[in-house]
N, C-alpha and C positions, 0 to 999 in steps of 0.2 A: 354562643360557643366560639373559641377561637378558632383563625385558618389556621390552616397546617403553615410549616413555614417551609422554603427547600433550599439546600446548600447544595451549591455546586463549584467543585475542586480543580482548578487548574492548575498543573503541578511546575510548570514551566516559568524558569527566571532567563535574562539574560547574564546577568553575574550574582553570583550567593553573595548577600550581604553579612558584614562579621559579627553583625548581632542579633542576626534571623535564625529561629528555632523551627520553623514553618515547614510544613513537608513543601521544601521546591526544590527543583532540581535544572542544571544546566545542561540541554543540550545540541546537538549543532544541525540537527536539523527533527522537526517535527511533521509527520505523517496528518495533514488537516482532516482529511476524508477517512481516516480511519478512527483519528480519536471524537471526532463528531457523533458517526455511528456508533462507538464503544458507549458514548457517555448517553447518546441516545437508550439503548438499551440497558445501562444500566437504572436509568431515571424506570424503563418500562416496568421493572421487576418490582422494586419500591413502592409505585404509582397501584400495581395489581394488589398490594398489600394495604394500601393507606387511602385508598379511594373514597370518595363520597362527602371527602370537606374541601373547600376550595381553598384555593391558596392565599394565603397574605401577604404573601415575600416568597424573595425570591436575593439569593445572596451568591456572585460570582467570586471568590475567593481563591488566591494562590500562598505561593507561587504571584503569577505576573496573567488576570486574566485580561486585562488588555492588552495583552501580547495576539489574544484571541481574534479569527479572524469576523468580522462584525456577521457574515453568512450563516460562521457558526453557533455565533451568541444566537442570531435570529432564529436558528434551527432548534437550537435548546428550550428557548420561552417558547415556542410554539408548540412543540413536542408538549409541554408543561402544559399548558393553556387547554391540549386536546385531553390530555391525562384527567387533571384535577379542575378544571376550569377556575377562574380567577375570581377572588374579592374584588369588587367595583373599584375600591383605590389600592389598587395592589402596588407594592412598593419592590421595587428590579431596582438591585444595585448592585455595582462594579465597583471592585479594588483597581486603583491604575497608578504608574507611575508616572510620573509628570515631566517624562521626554518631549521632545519635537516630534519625535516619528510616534511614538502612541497618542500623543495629542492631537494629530492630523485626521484621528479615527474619530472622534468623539461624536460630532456630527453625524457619523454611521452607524453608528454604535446605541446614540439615542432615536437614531431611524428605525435600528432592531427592535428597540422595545425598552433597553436602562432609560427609567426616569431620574435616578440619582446614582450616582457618582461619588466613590471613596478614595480621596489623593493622596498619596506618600507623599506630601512633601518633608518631613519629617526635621527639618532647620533652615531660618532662615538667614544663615552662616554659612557662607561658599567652605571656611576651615573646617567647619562640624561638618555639613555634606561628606569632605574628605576623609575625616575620621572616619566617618560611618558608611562610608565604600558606597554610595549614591552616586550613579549614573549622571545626575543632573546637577548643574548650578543653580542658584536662588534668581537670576534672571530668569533662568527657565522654564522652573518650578513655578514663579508667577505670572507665566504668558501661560502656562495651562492652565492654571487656577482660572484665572481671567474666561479662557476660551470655555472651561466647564460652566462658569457661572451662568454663561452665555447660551447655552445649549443643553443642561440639564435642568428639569424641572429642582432638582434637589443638589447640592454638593456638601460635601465634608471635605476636609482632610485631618492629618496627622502630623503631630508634631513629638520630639522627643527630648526630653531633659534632664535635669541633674545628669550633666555632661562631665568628663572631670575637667576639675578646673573653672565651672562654671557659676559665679557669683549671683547672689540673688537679684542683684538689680540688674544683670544682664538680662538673667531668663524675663525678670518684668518688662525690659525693654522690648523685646523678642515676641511676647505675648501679646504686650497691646498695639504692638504692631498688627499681630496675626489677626484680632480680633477686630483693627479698623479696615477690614476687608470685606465684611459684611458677612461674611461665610453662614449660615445658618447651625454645621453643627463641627463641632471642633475634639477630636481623639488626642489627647494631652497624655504620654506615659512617661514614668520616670525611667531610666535606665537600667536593665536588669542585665545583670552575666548568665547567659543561660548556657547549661552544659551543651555539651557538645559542637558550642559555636566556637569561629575564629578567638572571639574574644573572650571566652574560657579558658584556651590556651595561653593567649596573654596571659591573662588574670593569674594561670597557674604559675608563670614564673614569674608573676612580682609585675610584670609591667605596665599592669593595668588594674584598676582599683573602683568598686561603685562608691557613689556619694554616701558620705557618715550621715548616719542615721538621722541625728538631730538635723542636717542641713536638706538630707532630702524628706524631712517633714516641713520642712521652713518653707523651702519652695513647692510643695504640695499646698498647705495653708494659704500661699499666698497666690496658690495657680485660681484654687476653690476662689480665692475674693476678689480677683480680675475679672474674672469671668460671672461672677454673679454681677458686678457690679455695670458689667458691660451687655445686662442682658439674657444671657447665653448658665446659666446654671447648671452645676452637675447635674445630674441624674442618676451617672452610676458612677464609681469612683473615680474612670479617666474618661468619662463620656461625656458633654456637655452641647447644649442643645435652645438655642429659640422654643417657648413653647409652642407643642407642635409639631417639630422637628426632630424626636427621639426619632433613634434608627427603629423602625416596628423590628424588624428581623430580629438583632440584638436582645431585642425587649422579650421574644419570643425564647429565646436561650436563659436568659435571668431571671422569669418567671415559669419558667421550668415548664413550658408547652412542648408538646410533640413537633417533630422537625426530623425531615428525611434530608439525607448527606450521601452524593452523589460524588464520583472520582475517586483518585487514590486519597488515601489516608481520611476518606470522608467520617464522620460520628454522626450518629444520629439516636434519635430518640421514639420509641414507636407502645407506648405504652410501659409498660414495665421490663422491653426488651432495650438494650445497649447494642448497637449497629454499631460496625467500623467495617471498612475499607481493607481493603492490603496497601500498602504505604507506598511502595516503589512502583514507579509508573509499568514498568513493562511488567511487574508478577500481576500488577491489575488490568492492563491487558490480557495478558493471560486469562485470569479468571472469568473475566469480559466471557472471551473466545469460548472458553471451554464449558462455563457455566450460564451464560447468560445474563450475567451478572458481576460485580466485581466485593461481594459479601467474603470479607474475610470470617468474621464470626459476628453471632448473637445471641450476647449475653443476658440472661433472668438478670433483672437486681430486684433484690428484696428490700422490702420495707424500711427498714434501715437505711440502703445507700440509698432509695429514694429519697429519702428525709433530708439524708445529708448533703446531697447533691442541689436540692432544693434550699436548705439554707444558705448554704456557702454561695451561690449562684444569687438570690434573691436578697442576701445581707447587702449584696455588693451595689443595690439600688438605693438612692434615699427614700425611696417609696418604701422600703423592709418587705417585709413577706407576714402574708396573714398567718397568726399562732393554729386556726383550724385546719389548717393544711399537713399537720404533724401528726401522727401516734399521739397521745399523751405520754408515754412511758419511754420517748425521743428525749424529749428535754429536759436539763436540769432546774428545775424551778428555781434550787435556792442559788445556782451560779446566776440566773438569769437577774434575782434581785441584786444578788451581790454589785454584778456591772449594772444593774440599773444604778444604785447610789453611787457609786463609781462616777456616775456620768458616764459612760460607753455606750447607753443603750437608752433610749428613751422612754419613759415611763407609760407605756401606753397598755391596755391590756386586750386589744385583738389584731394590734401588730409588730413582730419584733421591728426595729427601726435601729441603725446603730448611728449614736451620735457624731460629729466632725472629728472629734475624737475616737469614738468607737471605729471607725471605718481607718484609723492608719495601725490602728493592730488585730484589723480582721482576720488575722487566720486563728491568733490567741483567742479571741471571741469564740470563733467556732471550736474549739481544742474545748472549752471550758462548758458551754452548751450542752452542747450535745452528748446525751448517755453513752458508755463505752459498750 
């Protein structure tokens, strides 16, 4: 049986980035001893609900949780540890930005209990950094890489491409740089305009544009064959990984296992119920205060969105998703053959699998699938 997995939400940035969709928020000073206790108690409420499997993972998410102070990390895996006790190789990991001053923590931080370590470095272009409103320089960025390597049992980071203006033999340059770092697991996204960010508003009046279609599949194709070639293979569309070194948490969200989501704007998963959060830090304080809890609501999903949420989630793996995992009267058989000869879907008959192809027009895949 799987562990349970648990998200835990730090909603606090130093500055919003203009192509962050993320619940984070900026602000100018943070209450430690209060939001410690808050998140303590929210984990209690969850823990009293989802008791009696131990944990797998364990996933510190923002926002900026290495802005967190390393006492409090401590207090949280503990808190966790008393709740659901731990799987033998439980996998603690941090999102962090790769400052000077959060990098000076890292050492404390894998004192608390993080074995691995998730870095923003996000380009290794001091010009791209500045596009993308990064606190940090590519000097910088690789003195924390360096000091993670050093002090995390595990590290990743992230990178981001099809930039505009950005030619295929750059991003290669760029990649097989990233990859002779030795890094074990590497988060490659291509650039998306998501509403309500800075760079939506660009986008709205003309200033800003994503990469055509054909070129950010060009440099998709060619991210997949650097990185196989280096080793490090997909897993899941922008996931890549040493075997061995898939993120489990991740893996826990894409094969569609239960997972409790702790802080504002948290999701989680509890059976057939849908958990979310209240999204704005102080209405989740509040709820904290007044409830016990920070449970915005908890939604029934039926049969259906389970399926669906289950495909969409596990297409995104090369490993596909097992066909018994479905209703029978979920899927459409003859779409299903149709993209198999297509090529989009690999011919297999107890898992769907979507080919290198099939995987750059996965939402079309899922549109065609799945019964209405």
């Amino acid at each position: 049986m799987a562990g349970l997995a648990l998200y835990i939400h730090w909603p606090f940035c130093v500055s919003k980035c203009p192509y962050c969709d993320f619940n984070s928020h900026v602000r100018d000073s943070v209450d430690q001893d209060m939001w410690r206790a808050a998140l303590i108690a929210d984990m209690a409420h969850d823990a009293a609900l989802t008791g009696g499997t131990p944990l797998s993972s364990i996933f510190f998410g923002g926002g900026t949780p290495s802005l967190m102070p390393p006492e409090t990390v401590a207090a949280l895996i503990e808190a966790a540890e008393h709740h659901w006790g731990f799987a033998e190789d439980i996998e603690i990991t941090l999102e962090a930005n790769p400052s000077s001053v959060e990098s000076a923590r890292f050492a404390d931080l894998a004192g608390a209990g993080i074995n691995r370590v998730s870095l923003g470095l996000q380009s290794l272009d001091d010009e791209a950094l500045k596009f993308l409103g990064r606190a940090h320089d590519v000097r910088e960025g690789l003195a924390a890489l360096d000091i993670a390597q050093k002090v995390f049992a595990r590290t990743s980071f992230d990178l981001i491409y099809a930039l505009p203006g950005q030619s295929a033999d750059a991003w290669q340059t760029e990649l097989e740089r990233a990859l002779g770092f030795g890094t074990g697991h590497l988060s490659l996204y291509q650039l998306t305009i998501e509403p309500g960010t800075r760079f939506a508003t660009l986008a709205a009046r003309g200033e800003l544009g994503e990469a055509e279609p054909d070129h950010g599949a060009q440099l998709y194709e060619l991210t997949q064959a650097c990185t196989a070639t280096a080793g490090l293979p997909a897993y899941e569309i922008s996931n890549h990984a040493r075997p061995g070194e898939e993120s489990r948490h991740n893996l826990s969200y894409w094969r569609y296992q239960n997972y409790a989501g702790i802080g504002p704007g948290a999701h989680g998963r509890r059976g057939d119920l849908a958990t979310t959060r209240h999204k704005k830090p102080e209405n989740w304080l509040s709820a904290v205060d007044r409830n016990g809890h920070g449970l915005q609501s908890e939604d029934p999903l039926s049969a259906y969105d389970q399926g669906a949420e289950r495909l969409m989630m596990g297409l995104r793996l090369t490993e596909g998703v097992s066909r018994d995992r479905f209703p029978a009267a979920l899927l459409d058989r003859s779409a299903i053959e149709r993209l198999t000869a297509h090529g989009l879907l690999y011919p297999d008959t107890d898992r769907l699998v979507a080919t290198p192809q099939g995987l750059l027009v996965l939402n079309s895949l899922l549109a065609e699938i799945l019964v209405d």
